[in-house]
C-alpha atoms as an extended CHARMM CRD file, in Angstrom:
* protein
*
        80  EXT
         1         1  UNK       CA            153.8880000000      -40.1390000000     -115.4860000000  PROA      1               0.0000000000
         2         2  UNK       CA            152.5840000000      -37.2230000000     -113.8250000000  PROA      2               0.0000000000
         3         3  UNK       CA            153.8450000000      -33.6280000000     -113.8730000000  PROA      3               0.0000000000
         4         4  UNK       CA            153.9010000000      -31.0660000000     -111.2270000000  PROA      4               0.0000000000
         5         5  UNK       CA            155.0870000000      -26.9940000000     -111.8900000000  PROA      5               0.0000000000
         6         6  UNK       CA            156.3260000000      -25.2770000000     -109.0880000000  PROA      6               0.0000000000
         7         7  UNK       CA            155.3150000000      -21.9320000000     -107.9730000000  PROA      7               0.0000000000
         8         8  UNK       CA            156.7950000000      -18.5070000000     -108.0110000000  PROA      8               0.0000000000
         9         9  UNK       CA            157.4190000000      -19.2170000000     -104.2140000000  PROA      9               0.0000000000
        10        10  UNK       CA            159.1710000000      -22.9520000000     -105.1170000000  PROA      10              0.0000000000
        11        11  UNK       CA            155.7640000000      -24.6410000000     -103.7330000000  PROA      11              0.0000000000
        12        12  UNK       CA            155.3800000000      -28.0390000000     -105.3200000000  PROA      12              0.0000000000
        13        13  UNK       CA            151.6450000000      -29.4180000000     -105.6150000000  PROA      13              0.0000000000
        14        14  UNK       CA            151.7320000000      -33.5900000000     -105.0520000000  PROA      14              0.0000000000
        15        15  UNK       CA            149.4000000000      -34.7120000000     -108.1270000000  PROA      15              0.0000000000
        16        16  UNK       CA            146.3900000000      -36.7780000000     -106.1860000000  PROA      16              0.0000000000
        17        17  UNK       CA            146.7490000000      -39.9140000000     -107.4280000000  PROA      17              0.0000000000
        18        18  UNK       CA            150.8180000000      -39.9580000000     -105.9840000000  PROA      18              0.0000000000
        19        19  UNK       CA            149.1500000000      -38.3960000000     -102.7610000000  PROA      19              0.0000000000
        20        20  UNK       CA            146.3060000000      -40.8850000000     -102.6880000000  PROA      20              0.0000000000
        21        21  UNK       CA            148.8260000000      -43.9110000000     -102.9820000000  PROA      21              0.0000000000
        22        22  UNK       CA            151.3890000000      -43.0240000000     -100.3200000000  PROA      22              0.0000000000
        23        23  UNK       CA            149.0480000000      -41.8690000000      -97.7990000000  PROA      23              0.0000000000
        24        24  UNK       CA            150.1850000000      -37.9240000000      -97.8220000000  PROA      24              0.0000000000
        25        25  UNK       CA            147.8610000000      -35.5710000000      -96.1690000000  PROA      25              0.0000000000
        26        26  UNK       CA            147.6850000000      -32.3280000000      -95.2330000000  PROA      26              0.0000000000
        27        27  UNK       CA            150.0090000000      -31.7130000000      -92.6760000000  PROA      27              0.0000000000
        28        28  UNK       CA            152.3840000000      -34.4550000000      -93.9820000000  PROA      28              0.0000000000
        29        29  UNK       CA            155.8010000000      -34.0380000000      -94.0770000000  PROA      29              0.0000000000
        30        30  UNK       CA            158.3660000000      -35.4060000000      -96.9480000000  PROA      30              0.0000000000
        31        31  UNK       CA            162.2500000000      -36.0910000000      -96.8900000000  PROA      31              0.0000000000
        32        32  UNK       CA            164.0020000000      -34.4630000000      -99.3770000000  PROA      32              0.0000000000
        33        33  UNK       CA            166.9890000000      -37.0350000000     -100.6820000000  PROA      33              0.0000000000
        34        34  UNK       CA            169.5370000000      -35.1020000000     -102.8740000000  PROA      34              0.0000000000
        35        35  UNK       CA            170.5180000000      -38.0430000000     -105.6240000000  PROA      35              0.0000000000
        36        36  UNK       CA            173.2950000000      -37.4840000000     -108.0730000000  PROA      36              0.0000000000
        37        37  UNK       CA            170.4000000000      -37.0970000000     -110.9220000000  PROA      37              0.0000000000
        38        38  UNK       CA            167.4530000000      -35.5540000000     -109.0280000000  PROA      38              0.0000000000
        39        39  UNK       CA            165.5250000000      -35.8340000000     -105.7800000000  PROA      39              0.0000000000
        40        40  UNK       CA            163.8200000000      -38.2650000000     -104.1050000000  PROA      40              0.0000000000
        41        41  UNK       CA            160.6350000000      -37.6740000000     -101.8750000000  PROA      41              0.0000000000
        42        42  UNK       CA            160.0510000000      -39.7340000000      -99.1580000000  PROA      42              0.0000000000
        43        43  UNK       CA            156.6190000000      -39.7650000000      -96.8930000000  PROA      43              0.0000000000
        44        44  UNK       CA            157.8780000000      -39.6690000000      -93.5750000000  PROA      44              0.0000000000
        45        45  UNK       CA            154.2730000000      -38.7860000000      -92.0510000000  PROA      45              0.0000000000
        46        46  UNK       CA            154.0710000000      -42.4420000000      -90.1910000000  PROA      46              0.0000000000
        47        47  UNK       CA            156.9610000000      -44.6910000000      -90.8830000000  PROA      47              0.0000000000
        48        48  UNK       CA            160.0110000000      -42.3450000000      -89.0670000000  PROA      48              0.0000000000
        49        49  UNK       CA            163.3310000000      -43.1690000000      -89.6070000000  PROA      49              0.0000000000
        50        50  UNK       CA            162.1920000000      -46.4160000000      -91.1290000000  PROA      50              0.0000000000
        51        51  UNK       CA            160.8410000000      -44.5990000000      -94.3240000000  PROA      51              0.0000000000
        52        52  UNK       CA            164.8940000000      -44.1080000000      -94.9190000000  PROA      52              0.0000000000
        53        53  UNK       CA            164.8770000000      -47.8330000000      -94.9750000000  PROA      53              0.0000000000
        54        54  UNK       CA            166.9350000000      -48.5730000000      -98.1510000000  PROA      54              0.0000000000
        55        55  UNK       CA            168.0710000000      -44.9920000000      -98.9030000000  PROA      55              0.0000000000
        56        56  UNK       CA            171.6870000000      -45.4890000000      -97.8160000000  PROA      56              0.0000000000
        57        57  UNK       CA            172.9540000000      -48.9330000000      -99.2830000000  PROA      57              0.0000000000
        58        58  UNK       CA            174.5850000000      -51.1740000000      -96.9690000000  PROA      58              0.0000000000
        59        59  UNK       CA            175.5940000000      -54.7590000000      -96.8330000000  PROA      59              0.0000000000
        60        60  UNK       CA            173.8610000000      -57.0120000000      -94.4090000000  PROA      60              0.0000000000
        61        61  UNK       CA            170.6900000000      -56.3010000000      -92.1940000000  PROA      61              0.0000000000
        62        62  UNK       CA            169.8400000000      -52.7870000000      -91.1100000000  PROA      62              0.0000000000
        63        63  UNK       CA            168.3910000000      -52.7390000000      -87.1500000000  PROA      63              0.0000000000
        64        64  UNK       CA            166.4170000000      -49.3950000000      -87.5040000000  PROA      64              0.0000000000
        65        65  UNK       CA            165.1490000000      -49.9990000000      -83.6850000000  PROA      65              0.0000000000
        66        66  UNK       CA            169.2550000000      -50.0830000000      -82.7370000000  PROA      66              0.0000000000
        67        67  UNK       CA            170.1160000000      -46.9540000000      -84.5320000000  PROA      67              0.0000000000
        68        68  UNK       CA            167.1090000000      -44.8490000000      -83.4670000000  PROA      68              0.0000000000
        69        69  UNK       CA            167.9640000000      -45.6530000000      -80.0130000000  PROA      69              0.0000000000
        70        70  UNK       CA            171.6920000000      -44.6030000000      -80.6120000000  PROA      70              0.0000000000
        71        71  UNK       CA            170.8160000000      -41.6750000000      -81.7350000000  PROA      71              0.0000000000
        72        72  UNK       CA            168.2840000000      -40.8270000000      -79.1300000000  PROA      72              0.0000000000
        73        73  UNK       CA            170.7830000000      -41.7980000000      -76.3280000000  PROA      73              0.0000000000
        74        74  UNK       CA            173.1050000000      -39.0330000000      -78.0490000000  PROA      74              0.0000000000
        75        75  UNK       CA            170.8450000000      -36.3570000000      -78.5020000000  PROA      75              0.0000000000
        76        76  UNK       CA            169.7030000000      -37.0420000000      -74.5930000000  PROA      76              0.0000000000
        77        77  UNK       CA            173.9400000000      -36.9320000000      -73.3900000000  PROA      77              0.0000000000
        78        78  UNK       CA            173.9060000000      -34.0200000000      -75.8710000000  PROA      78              0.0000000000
        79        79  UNK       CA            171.2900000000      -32.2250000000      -73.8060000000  PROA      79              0.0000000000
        80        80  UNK       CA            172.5150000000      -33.0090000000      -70.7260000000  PROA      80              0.0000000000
């Protein structure tokens, strides 16, 4: 299991090998998921709001296409 220290600053350094095998770059970006008995980082660099996919459990089917378009129709009335 790989280790990582954090700086002085709260910087945490990705080991390669979990970089190399979820695609995270420089540049990338992560979602920070507050669990009950840690974190959870999740690459958001390509997938979106599908990377959340399974985060939040739910019962039935979850239409990420139907909620991402909800919320962008409310952010546009929000706007306007």
């Amino acid at each position: 299991m790989p280790f990582a220290k954090i700086s002085a600053k709260g910087q945490l350094t990705l080991p390669s090998e979990i970089r190399r095998k979820y695609d995270i770059g420089k540049a990338s970006y992560v979602r920070i998921i507050p669990l009950e008995d840690g974190v959870k980082l999740v690459p958001v660099n390509k997938a979106g709001i599908a990377s959340l996919k399974g985060v939040v459990k739910v019962d039935g089917q979850q239409d990420f296409k139907a909620i991402r378009r909800q919320v962008m129709e409310a952010r546009h009335r929000e706007d306007h």
